[in-house]
N, C-alpha and C positions, 0 to 999 in steps of 0.2 A: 765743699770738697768731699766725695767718694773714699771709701776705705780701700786702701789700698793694699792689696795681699803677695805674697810670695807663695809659689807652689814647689815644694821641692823633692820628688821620687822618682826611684829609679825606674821607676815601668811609665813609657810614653803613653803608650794607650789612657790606663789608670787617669794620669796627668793630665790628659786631655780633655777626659772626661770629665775631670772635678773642672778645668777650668771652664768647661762649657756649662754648666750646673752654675756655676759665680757667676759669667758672662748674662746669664739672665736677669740678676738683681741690677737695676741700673745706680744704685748706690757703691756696686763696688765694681774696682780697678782692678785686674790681674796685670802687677807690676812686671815680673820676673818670671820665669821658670830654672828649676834647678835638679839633677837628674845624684846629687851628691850632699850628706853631711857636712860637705866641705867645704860648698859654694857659700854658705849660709852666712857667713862672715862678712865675705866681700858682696855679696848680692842685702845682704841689708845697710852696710854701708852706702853703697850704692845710692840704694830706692828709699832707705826709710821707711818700711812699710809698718800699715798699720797691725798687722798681722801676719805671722807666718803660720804657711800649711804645709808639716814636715814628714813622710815617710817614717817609721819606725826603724824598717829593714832597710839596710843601703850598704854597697859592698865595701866603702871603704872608710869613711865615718857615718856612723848611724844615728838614727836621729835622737836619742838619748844624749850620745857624749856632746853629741855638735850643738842641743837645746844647752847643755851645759856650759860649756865654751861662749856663746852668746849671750847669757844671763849672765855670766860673768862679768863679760865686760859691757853689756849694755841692759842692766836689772830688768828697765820697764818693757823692755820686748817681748813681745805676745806670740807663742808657739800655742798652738795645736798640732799633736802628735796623732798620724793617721796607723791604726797598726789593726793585722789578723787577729788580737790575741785579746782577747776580755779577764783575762785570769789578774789575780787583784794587786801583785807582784809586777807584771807590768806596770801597772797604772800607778802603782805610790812611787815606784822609783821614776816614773814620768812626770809625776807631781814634785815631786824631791829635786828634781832639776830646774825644775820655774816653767814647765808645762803649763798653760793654762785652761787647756782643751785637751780632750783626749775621745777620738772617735773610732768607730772598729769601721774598715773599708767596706762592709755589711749596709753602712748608713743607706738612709732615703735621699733626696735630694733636701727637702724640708729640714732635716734636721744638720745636714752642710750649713744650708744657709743660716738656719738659726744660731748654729755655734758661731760662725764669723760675725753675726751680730754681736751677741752677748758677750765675748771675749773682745771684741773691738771696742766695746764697749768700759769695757774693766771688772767684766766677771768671769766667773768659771763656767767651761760646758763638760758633762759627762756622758757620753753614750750612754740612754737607758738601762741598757741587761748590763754596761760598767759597775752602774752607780748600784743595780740590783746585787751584784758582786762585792762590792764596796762594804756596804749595808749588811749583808750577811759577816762579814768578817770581823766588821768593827763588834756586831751583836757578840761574836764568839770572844771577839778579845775581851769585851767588857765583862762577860760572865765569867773569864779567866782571873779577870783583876778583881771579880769579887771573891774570890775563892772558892767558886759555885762547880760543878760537872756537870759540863753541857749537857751529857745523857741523860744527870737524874733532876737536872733543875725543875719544877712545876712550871708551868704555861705562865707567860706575865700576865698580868694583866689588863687589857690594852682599854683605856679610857680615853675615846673619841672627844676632838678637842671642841666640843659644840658651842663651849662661851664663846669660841673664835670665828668658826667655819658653819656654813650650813651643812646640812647631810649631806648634802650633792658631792661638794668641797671635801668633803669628808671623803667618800667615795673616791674622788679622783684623786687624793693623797696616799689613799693605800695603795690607788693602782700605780701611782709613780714608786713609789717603793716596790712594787714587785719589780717594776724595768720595764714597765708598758711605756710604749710611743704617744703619742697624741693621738695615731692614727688606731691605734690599738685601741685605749684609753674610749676614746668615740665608740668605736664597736661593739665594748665589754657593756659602755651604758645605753647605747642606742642612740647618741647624740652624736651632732653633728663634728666635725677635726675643731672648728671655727669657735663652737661653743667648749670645745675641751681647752684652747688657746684661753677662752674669755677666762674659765674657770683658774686655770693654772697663773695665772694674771693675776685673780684675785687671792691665789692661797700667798704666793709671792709677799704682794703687798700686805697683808693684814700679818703674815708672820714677820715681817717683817726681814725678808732674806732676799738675793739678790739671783739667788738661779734654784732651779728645781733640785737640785744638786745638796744643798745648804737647806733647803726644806725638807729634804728627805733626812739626814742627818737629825737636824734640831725635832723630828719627828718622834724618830725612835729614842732618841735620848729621854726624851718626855713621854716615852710609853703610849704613844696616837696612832702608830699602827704596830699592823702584825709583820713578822719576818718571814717568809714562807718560801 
């Protein structure tokens, strides 16, 4: 059986769009459409899907309060939240609701598809320049909680994690921490999108983390890249 998704915004076009972008993966089922924070109740009753694909902005429940009303009453339901806004405020209060995706309507096609993967799966996906946001702020909170001034703090000192990673791996760890794409990430090294997947594969597994998301974090926690 196929994953089976809900799409739920107010913009037809938009909507159309994303489901013709799923339509191509022959793994997945576009159960529903829904043009409302509202529907989301009855339209997962409904279909049971494996995933929902939710609008941020909607005029009369939005997709914040409606992920929260639905986690409520059905915890293991899988939202991704589609929104304009990458500021890091959005995104924790989207996580804070039981989120488990959070994409900026900017995305590729590639990266649609990859988050329906990986959240159907039962992990987390972050928009790149999200998680590049993310990243910067936890840095600042952390230097808050040391009792540090961000201004006058001295430069960390960033010890690449080479018992673990090869250079390469290495490489393509800072570049996810800045918010490069795959397709990016490729370009910056001259390697191929294909070889940047292999790589990203292997930082995954040897760190032991389940999305690039959670290797960027466990990153910087551990002083392996830089924050820029």
């Amino acid at each position: 059986m196929g994953t089976r998704i809900v799409i739920i915004d107010d913009h037809q076009l938009f909507r159309e769009g994303v489901k013709r972008i799923l339509d191509f993966e022959s793994s997945f089922e576009v159960v529903a459409e829904g043009d409302d924070g509202s529907e989301v109740m009855a339209l997962f009753e409904l279909h049971h899907p494996d995933v929902i694909i939710m609008d941020i902005n909607m005029p009369n429940i939005n997709g914040i309060d409606a992920t929260r009303q639905l986690i409520d009453k059905y915890p293991l339901a899988k939202v991704i939240i589609l929104s304009i806004h990458d500021d890091e405020n959005y995104v924790t209060h989207a996580l804070k609701t039981g989120a488990t995706g959070y994409l900026l309507k900017e995305m590729d096609a590639d990266a649609l598809i990859n988050a329906v993967k990986v959240v159907a799966e039962g992990g987390s996906y972050l928009h790149p320049k999200v998680t590049h946001n993310l990243v910067k702020e936890f840095r600042r909170l952390s230097m808050q909680e040391g009792g540090g001034n961000v201004a006058t703090l001295s430069p960390v000192e960033i010890r690449r994690p080479l018992h673990l990673l090869t250079r390469r791996e290495c490489e393509v760890l800072q570049l996810l921490a800045d918010g490069k794409s795959n397709r990016a990430i490729g370009d910056s090294l001259y390697i191929s999108e294909k070889t940047v997947k292999n790589h990203v594969s292997n930082i995954l597994q040897k760190m032991n983390v389940n999305d690039r998301t959670q290797a960027v974090v466990v990153a910087i926690k551990n002083g392996w890249v830089e924050v820029r």
